[in-house]
FIMAR-827816 format. One record per residue: x, y, z of N, C-alpha, C in turn; residue in three letters. Coordinates in steps of 0.05 Angstrom, whole numbers, plus 5000, padded with zeros to 4 digits. Layout:
N
XYZXYZXYZALA/...
END
This chain:
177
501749765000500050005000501850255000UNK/501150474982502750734983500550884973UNK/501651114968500251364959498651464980UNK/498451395004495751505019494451305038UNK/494651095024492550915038495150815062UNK/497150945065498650785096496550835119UNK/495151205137493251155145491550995152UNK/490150775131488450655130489850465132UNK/490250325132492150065135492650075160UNK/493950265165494550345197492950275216UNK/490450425217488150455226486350205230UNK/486650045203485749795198487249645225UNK/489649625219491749405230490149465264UNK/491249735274490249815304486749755308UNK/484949775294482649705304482549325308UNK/483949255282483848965290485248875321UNK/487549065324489748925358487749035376UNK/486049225379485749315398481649215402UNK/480449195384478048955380478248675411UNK/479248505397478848275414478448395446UNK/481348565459480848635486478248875492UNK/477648875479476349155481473749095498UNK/472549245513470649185525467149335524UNK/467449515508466149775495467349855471UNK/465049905454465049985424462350125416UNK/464350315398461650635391461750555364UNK/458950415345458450605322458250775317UNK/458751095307458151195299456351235275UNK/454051345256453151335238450951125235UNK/449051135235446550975224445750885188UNK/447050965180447550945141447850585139UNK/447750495120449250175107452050065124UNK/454350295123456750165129456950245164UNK/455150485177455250325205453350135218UNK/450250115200448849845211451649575203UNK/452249555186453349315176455349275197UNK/457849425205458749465221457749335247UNK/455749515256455149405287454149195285UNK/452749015261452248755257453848635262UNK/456248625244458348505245459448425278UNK/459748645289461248635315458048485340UNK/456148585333454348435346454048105336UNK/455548035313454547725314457147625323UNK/458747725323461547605339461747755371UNK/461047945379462047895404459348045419UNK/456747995413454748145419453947925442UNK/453548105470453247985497456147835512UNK/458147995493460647955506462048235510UNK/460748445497462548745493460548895497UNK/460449185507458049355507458149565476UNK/456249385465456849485432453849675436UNK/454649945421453150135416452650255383UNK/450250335369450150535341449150765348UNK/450951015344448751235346448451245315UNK/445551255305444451335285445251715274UNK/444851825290444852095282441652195276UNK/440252015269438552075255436151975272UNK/433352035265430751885281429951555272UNK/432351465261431751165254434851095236UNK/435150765237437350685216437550695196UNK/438650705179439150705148436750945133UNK/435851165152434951385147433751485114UNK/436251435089435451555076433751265052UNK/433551065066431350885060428950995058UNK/426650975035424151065034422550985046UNK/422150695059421550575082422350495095UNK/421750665118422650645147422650355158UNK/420650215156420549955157422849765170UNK/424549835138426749685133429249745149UNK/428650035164431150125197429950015212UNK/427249975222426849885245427749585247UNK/427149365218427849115218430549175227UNK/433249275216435649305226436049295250UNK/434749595266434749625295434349295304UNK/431849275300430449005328432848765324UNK/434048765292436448535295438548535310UNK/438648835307441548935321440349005356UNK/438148965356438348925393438048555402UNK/437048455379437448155386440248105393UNK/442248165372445848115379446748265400UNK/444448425422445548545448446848815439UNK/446648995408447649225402445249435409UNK/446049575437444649785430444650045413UNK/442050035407442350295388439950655388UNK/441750855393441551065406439951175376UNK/437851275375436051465358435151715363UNK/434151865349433252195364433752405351UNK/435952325326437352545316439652535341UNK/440452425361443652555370445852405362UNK/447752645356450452555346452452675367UNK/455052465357457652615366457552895353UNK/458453005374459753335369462553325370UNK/463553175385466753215385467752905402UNK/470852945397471252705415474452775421UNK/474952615441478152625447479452375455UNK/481652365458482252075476484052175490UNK/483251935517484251965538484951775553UNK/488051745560488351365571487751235558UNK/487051215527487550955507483950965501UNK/482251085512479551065506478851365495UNK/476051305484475951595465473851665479UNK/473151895484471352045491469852115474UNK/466752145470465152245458462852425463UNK/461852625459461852885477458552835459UNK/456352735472454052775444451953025452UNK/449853055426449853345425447353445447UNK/445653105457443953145479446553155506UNK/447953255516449453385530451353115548UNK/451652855537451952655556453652545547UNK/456152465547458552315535458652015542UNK/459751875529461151535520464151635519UNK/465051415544466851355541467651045532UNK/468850995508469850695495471950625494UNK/472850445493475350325488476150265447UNK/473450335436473750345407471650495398UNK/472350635382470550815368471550845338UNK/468950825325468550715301466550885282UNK/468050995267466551285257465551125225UNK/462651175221461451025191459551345182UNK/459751625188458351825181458852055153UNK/458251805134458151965113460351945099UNK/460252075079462852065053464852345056UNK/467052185063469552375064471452185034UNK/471252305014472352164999475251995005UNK/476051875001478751715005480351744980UNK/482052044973483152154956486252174957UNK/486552044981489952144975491752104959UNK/490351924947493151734926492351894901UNK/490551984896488952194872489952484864UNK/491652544842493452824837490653014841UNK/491953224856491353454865489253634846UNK/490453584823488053714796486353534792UNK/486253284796484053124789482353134814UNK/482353384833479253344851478153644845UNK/476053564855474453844849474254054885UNK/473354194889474354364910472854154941UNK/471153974935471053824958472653564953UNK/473553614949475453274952474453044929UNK/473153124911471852874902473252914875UNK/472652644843474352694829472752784809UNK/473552994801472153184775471752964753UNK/469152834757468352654737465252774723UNK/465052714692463652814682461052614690UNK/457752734698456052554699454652324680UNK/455452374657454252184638455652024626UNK/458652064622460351894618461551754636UNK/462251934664463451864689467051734682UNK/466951924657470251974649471352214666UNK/473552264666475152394687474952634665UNK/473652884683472853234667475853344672UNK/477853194665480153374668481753374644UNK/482453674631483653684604485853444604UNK/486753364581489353304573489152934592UNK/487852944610487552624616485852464597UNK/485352294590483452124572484051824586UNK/481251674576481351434590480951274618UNK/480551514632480451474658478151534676UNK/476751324685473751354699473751344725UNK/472051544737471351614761468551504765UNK/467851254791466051174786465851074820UNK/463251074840463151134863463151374873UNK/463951324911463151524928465351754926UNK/467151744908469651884902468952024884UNK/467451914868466252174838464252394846UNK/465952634844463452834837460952804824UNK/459752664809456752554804455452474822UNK/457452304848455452104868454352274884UNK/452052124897451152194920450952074949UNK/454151954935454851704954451951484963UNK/450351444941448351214951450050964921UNK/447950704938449150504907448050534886UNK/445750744878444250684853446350994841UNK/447651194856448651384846447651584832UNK/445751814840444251924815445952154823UNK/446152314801446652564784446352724807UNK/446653024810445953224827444553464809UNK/442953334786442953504764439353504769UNK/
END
């Protein structure tokens, strides 16, 4: 791994050493990749760890058209012993302290964890990506209909996902047009 992705790798490596002992764990984010997440960790160590999701939002997987289909999530994810926090409250900030992170949420009451696990939204993952090929938020100046890369003098090269300026970081991907 180079260009960028050492971070992640990094990050990867330390959530895996520091997992097994851990005795508390924060989802962050109610979206696809933090329900899946707290699934994950609820069918392996759920009623062995105090596993938590804050949604952010008044239900899971929020930008679903039926609600329905968060609440099925929720009730699975309290079967595997994951509780999960709804309401609209989020982290506001966090710090660590003595090897655990602090999380400060915005109904005025903090978590303290031994892992915390951030799934809120699309921060593109650009580092390995030249500097002219993003557009002023981080994403890669890709044209919407071709989803070829909108940068002069490059050719051949497609921008396709939560990294393309077209997405809306969902899987069906529509336009902003």
């Amino acid at each position: 791994l180079s260009n960028g992705s050492e971070p992640l790798a990094a990050a990867l490596k330390d959530i895996h050493e520091r997992l097994p002992n851990a005795s508390s764990v924060l989802v962050v984010g109610g979206g696809p990749a933090g329900v899946e997440t707290a699934g994950e960790l609820g069918e392996t160590y759920g009623g062995k760890k105090d596993i938590t999701i804050i949604s952010g939002a008044d239900r899971l997987l929020p930008r679903l058209k039926n609600p329905n289909i968060g609440k099925d999530a929720e009730q699975r994810l309290s079967k595997m012993g994951v509780k999960v926090i709804n309401g609209g409250v989020k982290v506001t900030s966090t710090t660590t302290e003595g090897g655990k992170t602090v999380a400060r949420l915005s109904n005025d009451k903090e978590m303290v964890v031994d892992v915390y696990i951030e799934a809120t939204g699309d921060r593109p993952n650009n580092k390995f990506i030249p500097e002219a090929w993003l557009n002023a938020h981080g994403y890669v100046k890709t044209d919407p209909h071709t989803l070829r890369l909108d940068v002069d003098g490059v050719n051949n090269v497609y921008g396709f996902g939560s990294v393309a300026s077209y997405s809306d970081g969902a899987v069906l991907d529509r336009s902003e047009e």
